[in-house]
C-alpha positions, 0 to 999 in steps of 0.5 A: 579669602581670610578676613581680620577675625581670622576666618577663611571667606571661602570655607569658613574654617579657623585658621592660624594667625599671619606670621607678624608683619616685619617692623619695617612694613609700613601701614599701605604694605600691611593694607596689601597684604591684606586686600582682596586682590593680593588672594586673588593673585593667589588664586588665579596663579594655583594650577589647580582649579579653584571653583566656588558655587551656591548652594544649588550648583550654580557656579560663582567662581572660575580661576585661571588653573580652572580653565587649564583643567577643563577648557571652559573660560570664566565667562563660559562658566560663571553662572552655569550648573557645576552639572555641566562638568559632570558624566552622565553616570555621575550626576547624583554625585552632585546632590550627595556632595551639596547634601554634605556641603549644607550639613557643614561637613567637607569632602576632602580627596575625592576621585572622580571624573569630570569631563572636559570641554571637547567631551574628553574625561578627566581624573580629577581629586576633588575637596570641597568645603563650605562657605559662610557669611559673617554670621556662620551661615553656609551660603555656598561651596568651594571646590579645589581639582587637581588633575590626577588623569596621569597618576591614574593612567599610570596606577592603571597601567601598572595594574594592568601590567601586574594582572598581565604578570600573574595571569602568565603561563611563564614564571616573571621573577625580578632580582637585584645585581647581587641575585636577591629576588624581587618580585614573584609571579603566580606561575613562579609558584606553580612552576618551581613550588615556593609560594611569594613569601618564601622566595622574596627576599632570597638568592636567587640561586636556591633554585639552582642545581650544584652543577649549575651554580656558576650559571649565576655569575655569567647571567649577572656579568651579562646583565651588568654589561647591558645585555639580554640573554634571550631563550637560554636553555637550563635546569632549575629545581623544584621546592621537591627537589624534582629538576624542572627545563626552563627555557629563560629570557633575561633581560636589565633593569634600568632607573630613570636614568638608565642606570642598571639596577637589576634584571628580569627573568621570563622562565618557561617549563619546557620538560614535556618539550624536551621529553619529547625531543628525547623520545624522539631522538629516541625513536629515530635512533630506534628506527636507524639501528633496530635489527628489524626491517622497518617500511612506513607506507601512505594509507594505499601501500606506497612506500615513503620511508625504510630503515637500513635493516629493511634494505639488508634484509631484502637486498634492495636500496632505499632508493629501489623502495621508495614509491613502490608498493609491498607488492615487491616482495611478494613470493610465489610460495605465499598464498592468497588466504595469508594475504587476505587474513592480514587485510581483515585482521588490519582493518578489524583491530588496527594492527596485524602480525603473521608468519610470511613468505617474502622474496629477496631481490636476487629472487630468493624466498624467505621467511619473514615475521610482519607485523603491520600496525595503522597510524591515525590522525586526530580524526582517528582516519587512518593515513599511514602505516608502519611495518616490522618485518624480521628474518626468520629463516634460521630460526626455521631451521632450528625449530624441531630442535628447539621443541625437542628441547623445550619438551624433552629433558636434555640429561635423560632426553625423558619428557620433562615436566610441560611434555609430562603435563600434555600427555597426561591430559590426553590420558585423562580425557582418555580415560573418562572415556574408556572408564579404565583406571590411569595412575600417577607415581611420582618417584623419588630416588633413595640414597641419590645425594649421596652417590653424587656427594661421595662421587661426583656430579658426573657419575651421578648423571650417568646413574640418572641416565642409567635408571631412567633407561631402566625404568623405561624399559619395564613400561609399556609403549603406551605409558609416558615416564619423564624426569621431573628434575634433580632425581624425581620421575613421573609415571603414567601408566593408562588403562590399569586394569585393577590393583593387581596390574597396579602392583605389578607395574610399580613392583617392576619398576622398584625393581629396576631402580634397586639392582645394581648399575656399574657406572665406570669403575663403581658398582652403584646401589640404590633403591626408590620410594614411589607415590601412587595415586589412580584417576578418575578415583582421585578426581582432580586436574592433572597438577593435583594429581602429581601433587597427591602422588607426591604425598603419597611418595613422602609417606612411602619414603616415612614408612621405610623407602624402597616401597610404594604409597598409594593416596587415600583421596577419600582421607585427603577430601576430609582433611581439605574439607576440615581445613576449608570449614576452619577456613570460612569459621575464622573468617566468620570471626574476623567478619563477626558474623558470630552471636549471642543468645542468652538463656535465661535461669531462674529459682523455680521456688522464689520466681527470681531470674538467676541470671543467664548463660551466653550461648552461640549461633552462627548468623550464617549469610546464606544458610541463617541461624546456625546452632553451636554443635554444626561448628563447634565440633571442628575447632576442637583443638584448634586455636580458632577455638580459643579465639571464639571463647575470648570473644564470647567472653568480650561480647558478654560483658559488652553486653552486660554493660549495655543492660546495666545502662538500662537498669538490669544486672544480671550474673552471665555465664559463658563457657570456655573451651577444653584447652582455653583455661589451660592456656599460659596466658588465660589469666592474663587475658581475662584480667586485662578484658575485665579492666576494659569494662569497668561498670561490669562487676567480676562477681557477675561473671561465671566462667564454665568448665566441662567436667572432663575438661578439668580433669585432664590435668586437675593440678593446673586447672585447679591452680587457674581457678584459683588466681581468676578467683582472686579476680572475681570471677565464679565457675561452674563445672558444666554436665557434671555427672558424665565424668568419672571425678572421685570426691577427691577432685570435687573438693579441690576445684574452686567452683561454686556451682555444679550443673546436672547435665541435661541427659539425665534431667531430660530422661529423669521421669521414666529412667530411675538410673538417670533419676538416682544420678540427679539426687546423687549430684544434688546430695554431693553438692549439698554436702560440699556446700556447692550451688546446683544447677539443672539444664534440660527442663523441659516441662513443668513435671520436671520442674516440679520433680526437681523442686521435689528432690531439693533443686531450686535453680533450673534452666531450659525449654520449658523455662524458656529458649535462648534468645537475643540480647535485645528480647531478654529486658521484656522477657525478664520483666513479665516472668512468672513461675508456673502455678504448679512450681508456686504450689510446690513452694 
């Protein structure tokens, strides 16, 4: 209630003024107005529930929209805990709401259940306010209820109604009557691939194929018209664009007023359904028109069903069969041992297939092809079975033919190739056993193309026929000649005695193939090429032995035709045994089983390490460590060798890279290969690499020639040092002393180095020869102003004996051993010279 201040007496909140009283209000209206029953009648009339209570619970107040709400009368609650109204689950909301009251604050819209007078629940909204005496102080609380149970029911429902929607296996869409789609349910998502966000908002015929647009129409005329399309079978199409079978109930929309506003569409994806009915529609088509005969029997034999192509083929009807066994047709010319292998081999795999005899109806026997095949259940217990059978009694008959034709050359009636391959196992095998030598010849006719170009296919088939006959008939019973196809002949010839009987044999036959045929009206002339090679000398499989002698053949027709070639398989075993090495080296590459060692070079009289040269290893997974001359000599001249010398130069200067990090520069000497400087693109190659590496000085890298290899084409060489020169890079001309280079080719190659080959050095202390070859080449370089180099130190003496002579800079064992990358730091840091050199010095 309001008092003339202004204040509500029931919370104690400022409110506005009253409206001014109309001019013709009189003094006892105003007083109306304003007296306690005029807001009691306000009170008392409010459908919601108007409750007041102390500061400790206890109610004070109860009007009459209380007492719709909660059952409970005025008299039943005045005076009683508010406690009484509330769950069991509940009542410690009580103490928050007064702890709130007392702190002045309100509590506005607060859900909650209450509980009748019956003990039925109740949804009430709640806000609670405090209330103050003329003085501001809160001596209680007053509460208004509004009853929410029906909108809660009803947010309930709809939830419930939302989960039910999105927790469907079917796809629920909703759409207006002019098909814009309305809602859309999670498994319309996982059915036609558009997520909510896409598909709202948008035509509902974006899921429909071309040749189904009209559908739209004669679904929305249905709806408008009130009726529901139950179960209607269609296509849709997915966000991939895959057709999709949907089977569609479609119901109308209707407001309160039962005005159609849309519809609702219930889609189920029947593919896998309609997949089905295919392949079984499929199967029974299969069933009805196969040329096979078909019996499908319970699990003990008996009869339930057969096709029109079993009935044609035994003579019986459908009706004769049914409900018999297979016992029916079983014929006296089958023996038990068939019948028994089938019964084992069905119960061992599930299925059985064998060549039988069968009876027909008139009593005519007959042979047949059955497969047998059990059907399971789920239990994997086997309760039928299926059986094929198919008439094979002409096929009988055309057997032989067929094996003649399959093993015999149908021009020539020769053996062809599969015949050839049959017998010439059975020789070889005969011939490890008889330790008697059998030679393969592959023949190729000469001149053959042409005979069939200038006359014709037909008198070229009947020169083939005619040159096989002759050929024939200069072998021996026990040989096999066949016709591989076109004009190519295959020849064996078992128990060869020697080269000689060899000889003769293939001299005869090049004979017969040279004379002339009359063919008609022409007098035709060729002649043959034939390759030969003898097994178990040339000790292959029967495939590899045509294909040597097919070498072989190829070499005679090279070298002039009308001959014979015999196949060198020791030659041949070499050149695969190359081919298979280059093989595993370029997978060696391509698996970087490759790596560097680095030797170290040092100036014998300062002490200082000079640098090192890269050297490779093979890190071989099975044989280890394998040095450079067990591989390096086999990809001499091939392009793999090219390959290997970029990659030594590449993982130099990662290298380098890598100790410059650490703090150590050091020059790298890598060694290229005789033809890699040659190659076209060589300065390319090595300007773009250097690019790679940039923290790599070029001056660091020094590039090493053989000395032979530079003078194979001294003009071109010369010219490649000079453009890498401009990139930074040194050279030096490696065993230089083993060539034979006039002064003259000294002066023209750009290199900074000369190195004294390690033969000479090794044998300098006993040999006065290979002595005066290293003073010649330390004089040489001194006189061209040249570095040199000495490799092959072995010991100390030679150390001393160089340092003698005027050759300060050394590498080899006695300095020390090519090593990997990752000792050399260590090793560079506790280098000394030998005393002995330091004397010298």
């Amino acid at each position: 209630m309001k008092n003339y201040s202004g204040k509500d007496d029931l919370d104690g909140t400022e409110v506005d003024a009253p409206e001014p009283w109309p001019r013709a209000s009189t003094e006892r209206t105003r007083r109306l107005y304003s007296s306690k029953d005029y807001f009691e009648g306000i009170i008392q009339s409010s459908e919601d529930a108007i409750i007041s209570k102390t500061l400790d619970g206890t109610i004070t107040s109860w009007n009459h929209g209380a007492e719709v709400i909660f059952g409970y009368t005025e008299d039943e609650m005045l005076g009683q805990p508010m406690l009484r109204l509330f769950p069991s689950d509940r009542t410690d909301e009580e103490a928050l709401i007064l702890d709130k009251i007392i702190s002045g604050e309100h509590v506005t819209h607060f859900e909650t259940v209450r509980i009748r007078k019956g003990g039925s629940p109740i949804n009430v909204s709640v806000t609670i306010s405090p209330i103050r005496d003329r003085q501001g102080r809160i001596i209680g609380a007053s509460k208004i209820a509004r009853d929410v149970t029906t909108q809660v029911q009803l947010e309930n429902a709809v939830e419930q109604f939302q989960a039910l929607v999105n927790s469907s296996d079917d796809a629920i869409i909703s759409k207006t009557l002019d098909g814009r789609i309305t809602s859309w349910n999670a498994a319309a998502q996982v059915m036609f691939g558009y997520s909510a966000e896409e598909m709202l908002g948008q035509q509902m015929l974006k899921l429909f194929p071309e040749d189904r647009q009209n559908e739209e129409m004669f679904i929305l005329e249905k709806i408008l018209a009130g009726e529901k399309i139950d179960h209607f079978d269609t296509i849709r199409m997915r966000k991939n664009g895959s057709p999709i079978h949907v089977s569609v109930t479609i119901s109308p929309i209707r407001d309160k007023q039962g005005t159609i506003i849309g519809a609702s569409k219930i889609a189920r994806d029947v593919t896998l359904q309609k997949v089905s009915e295919a392949n079984f529609k499929l199967t029974s088509c299969v069933f009805t028109h196969t040329s096979e005969g078909i019996a499908i029997t319970d699990n003990h034999g008996v009869i339930i069903e057969v096709n029109q192509a079993l009935t044609c083929i035994t003579g019986y009807s459908r009706e004769e069969l049914i409900g018999r066994t297979y016992s029916v047709f079983k014929s006296s010319r089958q023996g038990p041992d068939i019948e028994k292998g089938i019964l084992v081999e069905l119960v061992r795999n599930g299925h059985a297939r064998s060549e039988i005899w069968s009876r027909r109806k008139d009593g005519e026997s007959y042979t047949g092809l059955l497969t047998i095949s059990a059907v399971t259940d789920q239990s994997g217990q086997t309760h039928k079975y299926v059986a094929l059978f198919t008439d094979i009694t002409s096929l009988r008959k055309q057997q032989e033919k067929l094996e003649h034709i399959t093993h015999f050359d149908v021009l020539t009636d020769l053996p062809n190739r599969l015949l050839l391959s049959d017998r010439l196992r059975q020789a070889m095998r005969m011939s490890k056993r008889s330790e008697k030598n059998l030679a393969v010849l592959y023949l190729d006719l000469d001149g053959f193309k042409q005979v069939n170009d200038q006359w014709g296919h037909e008198l070229g088939d009947a020169l083939l026929v005619a040159i096989a006959r002759r050929m024939a008939s200069t072998l021996r019973e026990v040989d096999t000649l066949a016709r591989m196809g076109g004009d190519e002949f295959v020849a064996v010839l078992v128990d060869i005695s020697g080269n000689e009987e060899l000889d003769c044999l293939t001299k005869k036959i090049l004979k017969a193939c040279s004379e002339p045929i009359a063919i008609g009206n022409h007098l035709v002339q060729i002649s043959a090429s034939i390759g030969v090679t003898l097994y178990p000398h040339d000790d292959v499989d029967e495939d590899q032995l045509i294909r040597h002698a097919d070498f072989a053949m190829y070499e005679a027709k090279q070298s002039g035709k009308n001959k014979y070639h015999l196949f060198d398989a020791v030659r041949d075993a070499e050149e695969k045994g190359r081919s298979a090495q280059l093989r595993r080296l370029s997978e060696a590459l391509e698996l970087n089983e490759f790596v560097l060692h680095y030797q170290p070079k040092v100036n014998m009289r300062t002490g200082a390490v000079v640098g090192v040269e890269a050297l490779i290893r093979w890190q071989h997974p099975e044989l280890g460590l394998v040095p450079p001359g067990s591989f390096l000599p086999l990809i001499e001249g091939d392009r793999l060798s090219d390959d290997l010398g970029m990659w030594v130069i590449t993982q130099a200067l990662m290298q380098m890279t890598t100790w410059k990090a650490m703090g150590l520069v050091l020059s790298v000497s890598v060694n290229l290969g005789p033809r890699q400087l040659q190659q076209d693109n060589f300065y390319t190659a090595l300007r773009d690499l250097l690019g790679c590496y940039p923290d790599v000085d070029p001056e660091n890298l020094e590039l090493e020639i053989l000395e032979t290899s530079a003078l194979q084409d001294i003009e071109a060489v010369s010219q490649v040092m000079q453009v890498c020169r401009e990139l930074g890079v040194h050279f030096s001309i490696d065993d230089f002393g083993t060539g034979y280079s006039s002064l003259t080719y000294l002066k023209r190659l750009p290199a900074e180095t000369l190195k004294i080959d390690q033969s000479f050095v090794r044998d300098m202390l006993g040999d006065q020869e290979d002595l005066a070859i290293v003073r010649g080449v330390i004089g040489l370089a001194e006189a061209f102003h040249r570095k040199v180099i000495a490799e092959g130190v072995e010991t100390i003496a030679h150390g001393e004996e160089l340092l003698r002579i005027g050759c300060e800079l050394a590498q080899g064992y006695g300095i020390s051993r090519p090593m990997p990358a990752s000792e050399l730091f260590e090793w560079v840091r506790s280098w000394t010279s030998p005393q002995q050199w330091k004397t010298l010095c």
